[in-house]
C-alpha positions in Angstrom: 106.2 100.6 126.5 103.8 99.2 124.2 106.4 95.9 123.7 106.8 95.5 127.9 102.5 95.5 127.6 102.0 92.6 124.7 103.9 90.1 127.8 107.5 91.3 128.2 108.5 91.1 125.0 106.1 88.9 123.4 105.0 89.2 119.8 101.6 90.6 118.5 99.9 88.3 116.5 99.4 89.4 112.9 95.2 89.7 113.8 96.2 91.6 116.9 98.0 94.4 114.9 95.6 94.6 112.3 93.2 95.5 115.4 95.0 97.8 116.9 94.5 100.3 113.6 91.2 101.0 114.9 93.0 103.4 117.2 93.3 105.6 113.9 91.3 108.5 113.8 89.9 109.0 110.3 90.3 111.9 107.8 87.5 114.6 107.8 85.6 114.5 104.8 84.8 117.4 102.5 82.2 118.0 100.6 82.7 118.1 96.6 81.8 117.3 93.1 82.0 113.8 92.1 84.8 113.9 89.4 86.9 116.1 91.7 86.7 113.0 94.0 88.1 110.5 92.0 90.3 108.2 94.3 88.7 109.4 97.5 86.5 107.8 99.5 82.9 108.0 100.7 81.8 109.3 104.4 78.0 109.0 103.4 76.3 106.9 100.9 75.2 109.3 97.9 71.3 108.6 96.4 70.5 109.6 93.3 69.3 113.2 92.5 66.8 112.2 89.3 65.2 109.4 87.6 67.3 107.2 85.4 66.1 107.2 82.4 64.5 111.3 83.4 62.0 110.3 80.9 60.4 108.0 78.0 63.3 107.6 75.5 63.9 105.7 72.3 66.4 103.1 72.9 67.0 103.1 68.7 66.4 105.4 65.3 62.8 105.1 64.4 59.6 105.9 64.7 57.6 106.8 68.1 53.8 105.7 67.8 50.5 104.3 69.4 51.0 100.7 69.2 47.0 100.7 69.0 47.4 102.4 65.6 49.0 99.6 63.6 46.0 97.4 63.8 45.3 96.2 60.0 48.7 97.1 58.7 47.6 100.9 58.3 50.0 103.5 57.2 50.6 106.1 59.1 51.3 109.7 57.9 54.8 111.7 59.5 54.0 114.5 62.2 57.3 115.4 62.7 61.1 114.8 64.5 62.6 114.7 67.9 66.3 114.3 67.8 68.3 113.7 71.2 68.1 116.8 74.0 65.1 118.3 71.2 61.4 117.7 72.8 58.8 117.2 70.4 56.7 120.4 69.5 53.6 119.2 70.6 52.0 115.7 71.5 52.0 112.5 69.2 48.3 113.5 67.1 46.1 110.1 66.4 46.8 107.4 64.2 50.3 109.4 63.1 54.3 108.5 63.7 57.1 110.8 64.6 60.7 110.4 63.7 62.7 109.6 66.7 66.8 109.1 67.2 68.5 106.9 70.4 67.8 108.9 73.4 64.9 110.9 72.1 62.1 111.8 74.1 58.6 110.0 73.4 56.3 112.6 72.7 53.0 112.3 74.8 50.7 109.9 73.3 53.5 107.6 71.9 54.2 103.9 73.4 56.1 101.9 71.3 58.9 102.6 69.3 59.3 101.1 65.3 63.2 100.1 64.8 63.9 101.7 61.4 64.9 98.8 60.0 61.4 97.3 59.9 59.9 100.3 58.8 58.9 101.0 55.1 59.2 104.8 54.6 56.9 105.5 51.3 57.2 108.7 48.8 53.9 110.5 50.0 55.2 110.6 53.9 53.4 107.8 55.1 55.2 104.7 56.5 54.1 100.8 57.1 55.4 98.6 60.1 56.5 95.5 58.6 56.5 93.1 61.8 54.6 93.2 64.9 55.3 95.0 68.2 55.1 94.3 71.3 54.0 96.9 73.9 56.5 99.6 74.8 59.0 98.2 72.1 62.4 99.7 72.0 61.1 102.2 74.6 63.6 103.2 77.8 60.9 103.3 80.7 61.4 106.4 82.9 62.5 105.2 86.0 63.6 101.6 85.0 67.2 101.8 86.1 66.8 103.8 89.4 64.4 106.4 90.8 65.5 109.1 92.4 66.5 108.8 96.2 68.0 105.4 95.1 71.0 105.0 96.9 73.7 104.0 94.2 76.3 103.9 96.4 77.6 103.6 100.2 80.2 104.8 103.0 83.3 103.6 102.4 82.8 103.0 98.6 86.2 104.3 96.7 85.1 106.4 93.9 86.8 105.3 90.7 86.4 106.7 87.1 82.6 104.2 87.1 81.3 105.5 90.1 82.0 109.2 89.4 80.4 108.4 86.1 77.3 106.7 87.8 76.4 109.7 90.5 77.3 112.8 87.5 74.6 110.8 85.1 72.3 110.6 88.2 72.3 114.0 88.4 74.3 113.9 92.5 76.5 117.7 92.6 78.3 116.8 95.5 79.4 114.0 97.6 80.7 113.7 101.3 84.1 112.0 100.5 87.5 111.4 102.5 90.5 112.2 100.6 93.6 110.2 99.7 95.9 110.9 103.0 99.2 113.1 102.7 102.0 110.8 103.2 105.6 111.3 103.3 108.1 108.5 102.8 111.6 108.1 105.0 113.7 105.4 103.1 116.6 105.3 105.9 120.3 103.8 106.4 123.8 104.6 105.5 123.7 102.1 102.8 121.3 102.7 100.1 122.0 104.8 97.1 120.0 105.3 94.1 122.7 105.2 91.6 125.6 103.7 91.2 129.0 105.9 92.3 130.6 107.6 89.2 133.3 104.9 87.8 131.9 102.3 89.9 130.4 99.4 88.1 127.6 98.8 90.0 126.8 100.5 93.7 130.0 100.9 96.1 131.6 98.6 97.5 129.4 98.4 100.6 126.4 100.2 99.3 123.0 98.5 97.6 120.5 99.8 95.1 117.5 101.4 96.6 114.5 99.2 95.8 112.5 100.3 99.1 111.6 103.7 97.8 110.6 102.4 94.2 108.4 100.1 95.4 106.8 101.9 97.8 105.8 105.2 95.6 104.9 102.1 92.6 102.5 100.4 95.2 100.7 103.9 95.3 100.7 104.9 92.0 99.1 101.2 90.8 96.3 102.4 93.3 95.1 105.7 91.8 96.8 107.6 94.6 99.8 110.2 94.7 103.2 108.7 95.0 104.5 109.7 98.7 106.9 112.6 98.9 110.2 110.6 99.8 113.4 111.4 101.6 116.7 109.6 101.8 118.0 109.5 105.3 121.3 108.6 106.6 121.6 106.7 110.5 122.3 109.5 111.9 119.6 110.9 114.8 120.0 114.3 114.2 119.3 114.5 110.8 116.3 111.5 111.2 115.1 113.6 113.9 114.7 116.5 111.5 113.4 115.1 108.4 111.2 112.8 110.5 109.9 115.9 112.0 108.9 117.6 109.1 107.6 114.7 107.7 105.2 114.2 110.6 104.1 118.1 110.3 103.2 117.9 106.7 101.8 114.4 106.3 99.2 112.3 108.0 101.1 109.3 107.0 104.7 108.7 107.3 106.0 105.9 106.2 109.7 104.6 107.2 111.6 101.7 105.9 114.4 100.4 107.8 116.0 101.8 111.2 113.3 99.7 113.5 115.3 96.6 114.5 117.4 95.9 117.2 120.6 97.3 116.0 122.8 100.3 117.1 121.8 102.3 114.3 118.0 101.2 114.2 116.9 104.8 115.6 113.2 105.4 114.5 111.7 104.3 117.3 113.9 106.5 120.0 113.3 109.5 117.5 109.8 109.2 117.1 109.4 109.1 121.1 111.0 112.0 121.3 109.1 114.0 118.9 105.8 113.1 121.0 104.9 109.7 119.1 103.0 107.1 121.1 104.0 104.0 120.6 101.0 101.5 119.2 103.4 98.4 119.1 106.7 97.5 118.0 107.4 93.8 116.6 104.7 91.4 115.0 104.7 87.1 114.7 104.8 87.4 111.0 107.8 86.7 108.9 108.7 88.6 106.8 108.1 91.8 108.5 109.0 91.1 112.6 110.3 94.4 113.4 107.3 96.5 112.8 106.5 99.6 114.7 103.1 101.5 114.9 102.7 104.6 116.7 100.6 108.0 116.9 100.8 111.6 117.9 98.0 113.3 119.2 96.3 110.2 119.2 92.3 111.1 119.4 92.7 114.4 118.0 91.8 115.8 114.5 95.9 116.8 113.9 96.6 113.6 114.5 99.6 111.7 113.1 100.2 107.9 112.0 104.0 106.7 112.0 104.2 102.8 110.5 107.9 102.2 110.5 108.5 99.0 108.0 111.9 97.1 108.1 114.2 98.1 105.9 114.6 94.9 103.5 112.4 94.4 100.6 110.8 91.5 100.5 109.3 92.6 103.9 108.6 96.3 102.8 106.1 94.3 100.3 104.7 92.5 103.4 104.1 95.6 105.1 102.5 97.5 101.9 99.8 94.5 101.2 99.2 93.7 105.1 99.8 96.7 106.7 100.0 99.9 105.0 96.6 99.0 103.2 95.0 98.5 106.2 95.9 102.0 107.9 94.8 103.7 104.8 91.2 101.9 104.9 91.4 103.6 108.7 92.3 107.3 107.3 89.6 106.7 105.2 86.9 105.7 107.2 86.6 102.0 106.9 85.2 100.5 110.0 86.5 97.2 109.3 90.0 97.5 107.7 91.1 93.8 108.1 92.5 92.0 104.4 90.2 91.0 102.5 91.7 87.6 102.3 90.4 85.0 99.9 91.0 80.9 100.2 92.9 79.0 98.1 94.5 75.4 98.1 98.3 74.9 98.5 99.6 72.6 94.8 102.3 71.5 97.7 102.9 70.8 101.1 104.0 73.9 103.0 105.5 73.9 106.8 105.7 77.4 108.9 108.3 78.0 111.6 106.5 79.5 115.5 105.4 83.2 113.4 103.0 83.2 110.5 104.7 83.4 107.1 103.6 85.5 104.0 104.7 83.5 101.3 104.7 85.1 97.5 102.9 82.4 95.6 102.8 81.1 91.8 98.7 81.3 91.3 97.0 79.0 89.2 93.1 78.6 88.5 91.5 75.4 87.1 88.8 74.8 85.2 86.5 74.2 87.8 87.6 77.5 89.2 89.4 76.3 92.1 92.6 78.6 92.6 95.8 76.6 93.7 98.9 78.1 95.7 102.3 77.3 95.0 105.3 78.0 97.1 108.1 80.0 94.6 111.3 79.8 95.5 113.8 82.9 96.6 111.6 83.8 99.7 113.8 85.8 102.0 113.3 88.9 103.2 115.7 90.4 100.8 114.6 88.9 97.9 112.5 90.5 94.8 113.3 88.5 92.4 110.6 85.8 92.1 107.8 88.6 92.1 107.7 87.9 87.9 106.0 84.6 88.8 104.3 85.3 92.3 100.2 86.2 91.9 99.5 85.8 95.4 100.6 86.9 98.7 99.7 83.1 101.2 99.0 83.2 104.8 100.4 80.3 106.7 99.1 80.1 110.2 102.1 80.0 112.5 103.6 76.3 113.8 101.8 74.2 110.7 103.0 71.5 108.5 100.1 71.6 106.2 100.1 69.1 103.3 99.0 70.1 99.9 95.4 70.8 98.9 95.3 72.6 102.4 93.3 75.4 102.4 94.5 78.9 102.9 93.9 82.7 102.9 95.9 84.9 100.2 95.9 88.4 98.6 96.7 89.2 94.9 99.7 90.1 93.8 101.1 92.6 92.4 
């Protein structure tokens, strides 16, 4: 068993989990139009198809001329129009101006472009620039933003609503990019309901709210992706072993909260085994979050499965969703390096850990100088939500340390 290796029942460290995620075989990417890949992510950096601008455009309404041609104030006669997306006729002809609008294409021969503002447009058809102009005034270069083969963005990049934008203007049709995995969600144990018992005020007697399956489908939703399809299952092994197994058939991530302690009724891990799942590791030196259980079937394979089982009380379902889960879904999505991306802070008060790292939720203050500062909220147990009103980050406190305020420390934003 994967516990027996780690030294007979010692615990992983928190680095040493997040390591062993690189066993996770990533998604096969398709190939597809940029919007259609909003949310997904990319499996080869995408270059763009055209120049940006594709040409010599007016950056305002004006007048497209030869710069040349205002020496001594001279007026210069109207030879025509170019509106957005409507080329000129025919090229610029000497000493002459053309009506141009924002985005309009420079007719050969013109340079500079006269802001109508400064212009004086006279009765017979002429008009006279009233200030000087610089070379290439209010004229969009062709090729200053990017020329094509530019890469505008890179392997691993998520493609949000900017990005998509960025590649369609560039002129890219398609993009290699790994989709948002299928995951199912197992919210498990004889106790939870999701509302209360009909003339019951409040749950029954020995029940509690469901908060596990909120939060995880919310966590998903706040991050572009589809909320996981969720199941509500009692501890009972033949009816985990059957939802567990169609869960595993028809997702590439299943997700289960509670049933992965030490307890009679804590049956994931059994079931699992016997429905062919390998067995990563089972228990972590984080608290919240101990009993945490990573395993695969059909490791190595392209059908292959991931099965994170998360302990079944709240404030360590969060844990697992900002730690954990994040990090497997960097894996299904082709991220090399899937570790936090922690940032550093300084504790407002002294803070003392117990012989596992803790994950403490965090009021999260920024100073003037920019300096953020961590402090400690109260109601921290693994049951507990309710101080997530006031919590901003998620702190790291190395395991066995009394450290005093102004300490440094790595965190993760909250929500």
């Amino acid at each position: 068993m994967a516990h027996d290796a780690c030294g007979h029942g010692n615990l992983l460290s928190l680095d040493e989990a997040l390591a062993r995620y690189a066993l996770i075989r990533p998604l096969q990417a398709t190939r597809l139009a940029p919007e259609a890949a909003l949310h997904h992510v990319l499996a080869a950096p995408a270059s763009a198809a055209v120049d940006l601008p594709m040409y010599m455009q007016s950056a305002v309404d004006g007048y497209a001329l030869r710069r040349a041609d205002l020496a001594g104030g001279a007026a210069l006669p109207l030879a025509g129009e170019v509106r957005a997306g409507v080329a000129a006729e025919g090229p610029l002809p000497a000493r002459a101006a053309m009506r141009i609008f924002t985005g309009g294409r420079l007719p050969d021969g013109a340079d500079t472009v006269a802001r109508q503002e400064i212009v004086e447009r006279r009765d017979d058809g002429t008009i006279v620039v009233g200030d000087a102009l610089a070379p290439g005034a209010d004229v969009r270069q062709r090729g200053e933003e990017l020329r094509a083969g530019a890469q505008l963005a890179s392997a691993g990049q998520h493609l949000h609503a900017g990005l998509v934008a960025a590649l369609a203007m560039a002129g890219v049709r398609e993009v290699d990019a790994i989709a948002p995995p299928r995951v199912a969600l197992l919210v498990t144990g004889d106790e939870i309901v999701t509302t209360a018992a009909p003339g019951v005020d409040g749950p029954a007697q020995a029940s509690v709210f469901d908060a596990n399956g909120p939060l995880v489908r919310s966590w998903f939703r706040a991050r572009g992706l589809h909320a996981p399809l969720t199941r509500y299952v009692v501890d009972d092994e033949a009816r985990l072993s059957a939802a567990l197994a169609e869960a595993l058939d028809g997702a590439d991530l299943v997700l289960t909260t509670g049933g992965v302690s030490v307890g009679d009724h804590d049956l994931v891990r059994p079931v699992a085994s016997a429905l062919g799942v390998h067995e990563v590791f089972w228990q972590v030196a984080q608290k919240p979050g101990k009993p945490l259980y990573f395993g695969l079937r059909d490791a190595g394979t392209s059908a292959q499965k991931v099965l994170l089982g998360l302990p079944g009380n709240p404030g360590a379902v969060l844990i697992g969703l900002h730690v954990h889960v994040a990090a497997v879904l960097a894996r299904l999505q082709g991220s090399a390096d899937a570790a936090p991306a922690w940032r550093h802070g300084r504790l407002a008060a002294p803070v003392r850990s117990d012989a596992r790292e803790q994950l403490l939720r965090m009021a999260l203050r920024v100073d003037d100088s920019g300096q953020v500062w961590l402090d400690k909220l109260g109601r921290q147990a693994s049951h507990m939500l309710s101080n997530l009103a006031d919590a901003g980050a998620l702190a790291r406190i190395p395991a066995g340390r009394a450290l005093e305020a102004q300490a440094v420390v790595q965190w993760l934003p909250l929500p």
